[in-house]
C-alpha positions in Angstrom: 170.7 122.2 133.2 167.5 121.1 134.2 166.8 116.9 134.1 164.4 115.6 131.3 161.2 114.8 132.6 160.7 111.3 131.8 157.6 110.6 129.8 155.2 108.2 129.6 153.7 106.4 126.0 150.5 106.9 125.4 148.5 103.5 124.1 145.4 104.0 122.0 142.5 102.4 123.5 141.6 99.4 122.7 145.1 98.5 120.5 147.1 95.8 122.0 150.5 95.2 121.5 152.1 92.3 120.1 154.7 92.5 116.9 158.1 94.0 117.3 156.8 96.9 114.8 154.1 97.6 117.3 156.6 98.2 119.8 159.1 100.3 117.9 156.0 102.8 116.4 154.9 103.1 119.8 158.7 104.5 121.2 158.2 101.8 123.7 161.6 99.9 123.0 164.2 101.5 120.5 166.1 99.5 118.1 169.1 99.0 120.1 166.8 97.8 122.8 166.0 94.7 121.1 169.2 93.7 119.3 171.8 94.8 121.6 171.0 92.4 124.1 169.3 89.4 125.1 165.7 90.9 126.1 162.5 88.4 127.3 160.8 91.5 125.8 162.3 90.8 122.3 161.1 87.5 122.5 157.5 87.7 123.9 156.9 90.9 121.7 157.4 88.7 118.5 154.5 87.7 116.6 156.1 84.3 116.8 155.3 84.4 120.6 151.1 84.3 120.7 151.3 80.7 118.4 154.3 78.6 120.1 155.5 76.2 117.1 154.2 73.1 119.1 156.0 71.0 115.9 159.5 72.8 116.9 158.8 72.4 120.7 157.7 68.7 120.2 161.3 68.0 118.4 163.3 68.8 120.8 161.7 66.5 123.5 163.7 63.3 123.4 166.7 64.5 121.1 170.1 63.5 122.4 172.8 66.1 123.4 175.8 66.2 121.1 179.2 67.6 121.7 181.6 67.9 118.8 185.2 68.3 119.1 187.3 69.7 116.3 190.6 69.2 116.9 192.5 71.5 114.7 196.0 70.8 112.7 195.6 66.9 111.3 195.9 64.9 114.2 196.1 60.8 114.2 192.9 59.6 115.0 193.0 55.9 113.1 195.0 53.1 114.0 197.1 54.3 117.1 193.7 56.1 118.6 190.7 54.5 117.1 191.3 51.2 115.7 190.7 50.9 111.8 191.1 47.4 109.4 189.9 46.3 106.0 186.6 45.9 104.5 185.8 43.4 107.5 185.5 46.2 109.8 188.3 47.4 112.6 189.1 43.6 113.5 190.0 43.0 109.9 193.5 43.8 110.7 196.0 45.7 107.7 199.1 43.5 108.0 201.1 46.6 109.0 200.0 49.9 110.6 203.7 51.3 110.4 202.5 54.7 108.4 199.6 54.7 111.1 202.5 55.2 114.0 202.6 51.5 115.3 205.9 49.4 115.3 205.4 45.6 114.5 205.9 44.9 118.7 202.2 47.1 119.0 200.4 45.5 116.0 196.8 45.3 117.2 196.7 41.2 116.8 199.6 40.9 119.6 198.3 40.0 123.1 197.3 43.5 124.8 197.4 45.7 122.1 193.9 46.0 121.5 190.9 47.1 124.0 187.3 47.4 123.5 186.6 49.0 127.1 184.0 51.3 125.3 182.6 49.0 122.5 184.5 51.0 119.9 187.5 49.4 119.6 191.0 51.3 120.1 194.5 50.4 120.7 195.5 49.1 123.6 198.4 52.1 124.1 195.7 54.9 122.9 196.2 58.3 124.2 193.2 58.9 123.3 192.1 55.9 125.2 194.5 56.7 128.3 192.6 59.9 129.2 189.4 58.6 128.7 190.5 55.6 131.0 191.6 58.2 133.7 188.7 60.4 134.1 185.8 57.9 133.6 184.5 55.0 135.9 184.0 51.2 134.7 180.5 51.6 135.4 180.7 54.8 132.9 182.6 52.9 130.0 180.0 50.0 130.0 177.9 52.2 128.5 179.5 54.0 126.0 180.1 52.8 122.3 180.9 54.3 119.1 182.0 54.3 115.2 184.8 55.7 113.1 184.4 56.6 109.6 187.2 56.2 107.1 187.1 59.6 105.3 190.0 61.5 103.8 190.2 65.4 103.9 192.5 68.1 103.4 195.5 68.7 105.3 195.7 71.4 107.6 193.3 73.7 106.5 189.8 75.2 107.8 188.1 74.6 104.9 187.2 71.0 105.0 183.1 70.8 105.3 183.3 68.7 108.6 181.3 70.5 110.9 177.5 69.5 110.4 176.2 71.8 113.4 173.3 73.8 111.5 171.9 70.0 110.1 171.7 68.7 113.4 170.1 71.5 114.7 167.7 71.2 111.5 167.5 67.2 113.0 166.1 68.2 116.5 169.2 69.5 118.8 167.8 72.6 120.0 168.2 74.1 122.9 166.0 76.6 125.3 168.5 79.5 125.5 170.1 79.2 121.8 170.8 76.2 119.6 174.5 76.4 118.8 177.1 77.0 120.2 181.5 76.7 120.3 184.3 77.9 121.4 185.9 80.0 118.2 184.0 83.1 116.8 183.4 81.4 113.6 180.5 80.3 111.4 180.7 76.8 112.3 181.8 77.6 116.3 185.1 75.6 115.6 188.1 75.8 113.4 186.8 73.6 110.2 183.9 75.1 108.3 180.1 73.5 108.2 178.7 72.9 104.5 178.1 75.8 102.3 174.4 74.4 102.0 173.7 73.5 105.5 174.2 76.9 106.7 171.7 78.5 107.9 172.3 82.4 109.3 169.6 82.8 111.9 171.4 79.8 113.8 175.1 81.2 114.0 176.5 80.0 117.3 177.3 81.9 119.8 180.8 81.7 121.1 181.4 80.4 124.8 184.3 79.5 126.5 183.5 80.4 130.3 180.9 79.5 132.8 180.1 83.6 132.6 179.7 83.5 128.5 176.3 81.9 129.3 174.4 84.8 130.7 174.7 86.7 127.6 173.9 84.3 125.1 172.9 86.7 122.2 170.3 84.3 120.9 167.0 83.0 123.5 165.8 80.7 121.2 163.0 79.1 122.6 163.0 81.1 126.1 159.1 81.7 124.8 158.1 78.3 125.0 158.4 78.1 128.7 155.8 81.3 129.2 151.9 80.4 128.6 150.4 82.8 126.6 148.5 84.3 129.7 151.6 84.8 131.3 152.9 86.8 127.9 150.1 89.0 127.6 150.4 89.8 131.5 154.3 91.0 130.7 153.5 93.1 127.4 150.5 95.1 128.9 152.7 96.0 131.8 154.9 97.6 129.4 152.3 99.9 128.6 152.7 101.4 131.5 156.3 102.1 131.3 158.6 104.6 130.0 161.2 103.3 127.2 164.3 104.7 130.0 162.5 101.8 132.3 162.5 99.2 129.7 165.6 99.6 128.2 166.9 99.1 131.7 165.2 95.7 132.5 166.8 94.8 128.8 170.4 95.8 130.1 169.7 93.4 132.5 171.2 89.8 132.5 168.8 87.0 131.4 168.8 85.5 134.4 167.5 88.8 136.1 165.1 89.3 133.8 163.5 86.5 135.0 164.0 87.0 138.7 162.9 90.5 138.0 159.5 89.3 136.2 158.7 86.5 139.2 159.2 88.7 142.1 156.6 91.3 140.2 154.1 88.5 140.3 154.0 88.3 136.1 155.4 84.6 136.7 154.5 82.4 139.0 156.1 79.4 138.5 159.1 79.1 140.8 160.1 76.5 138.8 161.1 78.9 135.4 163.5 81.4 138.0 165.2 77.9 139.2 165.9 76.4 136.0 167.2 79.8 134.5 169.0 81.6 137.3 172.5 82.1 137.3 173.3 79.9 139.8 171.0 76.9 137.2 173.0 78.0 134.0 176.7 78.9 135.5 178.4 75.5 135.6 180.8 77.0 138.4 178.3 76.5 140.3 177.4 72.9 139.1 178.2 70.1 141.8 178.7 67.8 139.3 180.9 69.5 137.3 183.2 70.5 140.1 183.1 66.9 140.9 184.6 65.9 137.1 186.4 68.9 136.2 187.8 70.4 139.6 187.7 74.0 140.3 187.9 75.6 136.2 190.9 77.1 136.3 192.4 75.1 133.3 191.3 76.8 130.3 190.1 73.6 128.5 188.5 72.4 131.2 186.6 75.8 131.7 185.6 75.8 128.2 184.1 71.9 128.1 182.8 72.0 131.1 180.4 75.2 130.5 179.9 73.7 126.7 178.9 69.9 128.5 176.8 71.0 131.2 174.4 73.7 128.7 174.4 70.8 126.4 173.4 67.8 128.4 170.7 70.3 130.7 168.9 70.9 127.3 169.7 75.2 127.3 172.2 74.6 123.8 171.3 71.7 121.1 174.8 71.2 120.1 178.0 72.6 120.7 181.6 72.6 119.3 184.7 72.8 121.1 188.0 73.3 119.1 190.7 72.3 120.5 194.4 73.2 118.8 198.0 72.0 118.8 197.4 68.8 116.2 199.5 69.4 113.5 202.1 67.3 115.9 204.5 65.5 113.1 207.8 67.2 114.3 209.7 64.0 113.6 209.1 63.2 117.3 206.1 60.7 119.0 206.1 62.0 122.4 204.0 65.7 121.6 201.4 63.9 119.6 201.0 61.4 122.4 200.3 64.1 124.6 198.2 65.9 123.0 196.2 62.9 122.3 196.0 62.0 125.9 194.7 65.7 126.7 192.0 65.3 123.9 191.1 61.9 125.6 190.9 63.6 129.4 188.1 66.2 127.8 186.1 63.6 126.5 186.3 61.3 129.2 185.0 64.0 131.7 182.2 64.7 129.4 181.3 61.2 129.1 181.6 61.3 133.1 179.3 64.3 133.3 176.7 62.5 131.0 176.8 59.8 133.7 176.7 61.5 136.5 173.6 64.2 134.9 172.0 60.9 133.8 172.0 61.8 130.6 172.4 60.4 127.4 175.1 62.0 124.4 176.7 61.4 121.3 180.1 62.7 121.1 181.7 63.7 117.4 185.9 63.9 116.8 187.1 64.7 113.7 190.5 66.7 112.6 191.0 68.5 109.3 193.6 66.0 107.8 196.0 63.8 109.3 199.5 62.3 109.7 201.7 59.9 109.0 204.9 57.9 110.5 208.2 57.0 109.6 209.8 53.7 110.9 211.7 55.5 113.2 211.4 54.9 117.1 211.2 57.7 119.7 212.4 56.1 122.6 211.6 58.8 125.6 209.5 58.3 128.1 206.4 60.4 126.3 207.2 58.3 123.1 206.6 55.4 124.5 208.6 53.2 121.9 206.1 54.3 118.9 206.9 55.7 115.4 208.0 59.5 115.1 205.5 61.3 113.5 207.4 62.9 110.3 204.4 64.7 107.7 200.9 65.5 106.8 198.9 62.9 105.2 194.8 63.9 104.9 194.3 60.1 103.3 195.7 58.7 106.6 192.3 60.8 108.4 189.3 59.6 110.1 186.5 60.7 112.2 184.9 59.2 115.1 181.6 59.0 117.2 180.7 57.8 120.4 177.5 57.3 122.3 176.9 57.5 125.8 173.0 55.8 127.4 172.4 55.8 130.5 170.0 53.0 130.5 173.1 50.7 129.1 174.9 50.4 125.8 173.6 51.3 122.9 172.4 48.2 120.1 174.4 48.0 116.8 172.6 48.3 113.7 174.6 46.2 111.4 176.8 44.8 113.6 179.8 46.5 112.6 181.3 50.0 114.0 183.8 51.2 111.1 182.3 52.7 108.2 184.5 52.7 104.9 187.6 50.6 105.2 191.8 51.2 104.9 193.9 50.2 101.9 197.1 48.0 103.4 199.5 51.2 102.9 197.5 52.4 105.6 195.7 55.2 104.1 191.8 55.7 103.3 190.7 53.2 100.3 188.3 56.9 98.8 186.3 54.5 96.4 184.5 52.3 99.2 181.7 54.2 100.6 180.1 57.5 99.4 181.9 59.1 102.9 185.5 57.8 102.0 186.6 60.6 100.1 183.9 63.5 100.6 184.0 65.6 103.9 180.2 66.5 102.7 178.8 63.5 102.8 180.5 62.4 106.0 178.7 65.6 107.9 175.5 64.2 105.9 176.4 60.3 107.4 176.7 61.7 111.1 173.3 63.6 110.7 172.0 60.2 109.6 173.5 58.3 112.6 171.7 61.7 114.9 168.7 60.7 113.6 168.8 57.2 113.8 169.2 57.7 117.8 165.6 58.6 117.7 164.2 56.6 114.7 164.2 59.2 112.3 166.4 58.9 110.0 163.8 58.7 107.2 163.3 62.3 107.6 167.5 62.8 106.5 166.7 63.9 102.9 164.7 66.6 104.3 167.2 67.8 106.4 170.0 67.7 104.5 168.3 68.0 100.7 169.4 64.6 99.9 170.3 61.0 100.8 173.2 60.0 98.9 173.8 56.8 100.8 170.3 55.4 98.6 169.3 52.0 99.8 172.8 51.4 101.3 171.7 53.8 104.2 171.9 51.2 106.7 175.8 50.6 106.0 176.5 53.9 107.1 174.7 53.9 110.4 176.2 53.0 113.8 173.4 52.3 116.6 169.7 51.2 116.4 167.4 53.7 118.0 168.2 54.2 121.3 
């Protein structure tokens, strides 16, 4: 058999090159070339690439990471977590929080049983709060603070609306490799679903859950912003020159390479683009501060939310969801939801550490898809630590949370006040207060607001979301001042 000759293509005088159609009718990159993997040829080939959207590129200057974690199964996030009260706020105590998992002896008004380490109040015997306490310094907790929202939703399921990833993407959190991101192959990147109307198909995340999931993020984004045009044009007439065998095989290539590849030809100069997008930048194995925080990687939830933390808080992902499972806990014992609680709180506390150490700041987002609910019956063990047995779903007993992390010092409160939506004194969610109490929807819409408002924008919320059904009362809902 004798080998193929490789040909070269042909280019018509005086015809440059620039759409992906010019490219395909030319036979100088096939179809698979440009959607089978991440290619900087996909990208600066696009018509988009000759007029960079200076508006999109200007929005994501100054936008603050976010990190959402969806923990899956109903867990208990008010009262024994997160404190929650009346229509006075979390300090407007219920007279009992017995459904809520607390025996009279832990009622938040008795001397230690309350701690507002991060602002945010929780209580004192959080295990939530423990692994927070345990993985982040004084110095860090001085400058976090949060909210939690009083909002019902369905038990157990993956249909509550809770994710609002593709609106806060919309808002500003974009990223320079892709914009969205989780751990679970799913439209929203974790287990509950985003709103039907938010979703927006060009933005899908991409799913990571390793250090080496980076290098083949499916989606560059905004990779096109960091070439001049110069610099574009140099690339595509190059290609001229070369065969499609020799392009497809600088596509194959890992993004990182690509790059390498393109600044040791001399088509980049800046050394500055091959350090912030080698493997070595983007793999957070590699990342002396995350081995600092999360150790060595070998703990699959660890591995997972450290890779998601570091591409967030760097700027290459906008936002990012990590799902984290094993919360539908009420087996009529306290001492697995305790745990689980605590492992929740050691993820987000070596986020929170990583934001410190990166200088960085972040907003954090925990919600669950329903929640629990407690009998007055003591588990005693050593894991149970004297608390009510957890004995059934209950979705009115559910809550989300937020929590903001600045590195120039704690964020200002808006209002005052840091719960949104109040508790009925059975200890479930009183659905008629606030337009979030009893609609998952509208809560996704109140923590785009509260994204916004970190930057002074959240006048622009009925243009991101197609509405503002908070009216006039918009201020109640939000958290922190502009940061």
């Amino acid at each position: 058999m004798t080998k193929k000759k490789e040909e070269k293509i042909i280019i018509p005088e005086g015809h440059t090159l620039k759409t992906r159609r010019d490219f395909l009718s030319h036979g100088l990159i096939s179809m698979g070339a440009l959607t089978a993997v991440p290619s900087l040829l996909g990208v600066l080939s696009n018509q988009a690439y000759a007029a960079v959207d200076c508006e999109v590129a200007q929005a994501i200057v100054g936008k603050t990471p976010i990190l959402i974690f969806d923990l899956a199964g109903g867990a208990n996030l008010p009262g024994s977590n997160v404190m929650v009260g009346g229509a006075g706020g979390q300090m407007d105590f219920l007279q009992s929080y017995t459904t809520l998992g607390l025996p009279p002896d832990m009622h938040p008004k008795n001397q230690g049983q309350l701690n507002t380490d991060l602002g945010l109040a929780f209580h004192g015997d959080s295990g939530i709060l423990r692994g927070i306490q345990d993985n982040t310094s004084a110095a860090t907790r001085a400058k976090v603070d949060g909210g939690v929202f009083a909002s019902s939703s369905s038990d157990d399921t993956q249909n509550n609306p809770l994710n609002p990833m593709y609106w806060l993407n919309a808002a500003g959190a974009q990223g320079s490799l892709t914009n969205l991101a989780g751990t679970r192959n799913s439209e929203s990147g974790g287990r509950s679903r985003s709103p039907a109307m938010s979703i927006n198909p060009a933005a899908q995340p991409v799913t990571i859950n390793r250090p080496e999931d980076a290098l083949a993020l499916v989606n560059i984004g905004r990779l096109n912003t960091v070439f001049s045009r110069n610099q574009a044009q140099r690339i595509l007439k190059a290609t001229q020159r070369m065969s499609e065998q020799r392009i497809n095989n600088f596509s194959s290539k890992s993004l990182p390479e690509q790059i390498k590849a393109l600044v040791s030809c001399g088509y980049i100069q800046s050394q500055d683009v091959l350090n912030k997008f080698s493997e070595e930048a983007i793999n957070a194995s590699s990342d002396a501060d995350v081995q600092a925080v999360f150790g060595n990687l070998n703990n699959g939830d660890d591995r997972k939310t450290a890779t998601l933390a570091k591409l967030v808080l760097e700027g290459y992902i906008g936002a990012a969801t990590i799902e984290k499972g094993g919360y539908d806990y009420h087996n009529r014992t306290r001492a697995t939801g305790e745990q689980r609680d605590e492992s929740a709180g050691v993820l987000i506390g070596k986020v929170l550490e990583l934001a410190a150490r990166k200088q960085k700041d972040l907003m954090i987002l925990v919600y669950t898809d329903g929640g629990v609910t407690a009998r007055a019956e003591i588990d005693d063990s050593a894991n149970g630590r004297g608390k009510y047995v957890w004995s059934g779903d209950s979705g009115q007993r559910s809550s989300a949370f937020m929590m903001v992390y600045r590195n120039a010092g704690r964020a200002t409160l808006r209002t005052g006040k840091r719960q949104v939506g109040w508790f009925k004194e059975s200890g479930s969610v009183e659905n008629s207060a606030m337009a979030t109490s009893n609609s998952s929807v509208n809560l996704s819409k109140a923590i785009v607001a509260n994204y916004l408002a970190l930057s002074g924008e959240e006048g622009r919320l009925d243009a991101i979301v197609g509405d503002n059904p908070f009216g006039q009362d918009l201020d109640k809902y939000l958290i922190f001042n502009k940061l």
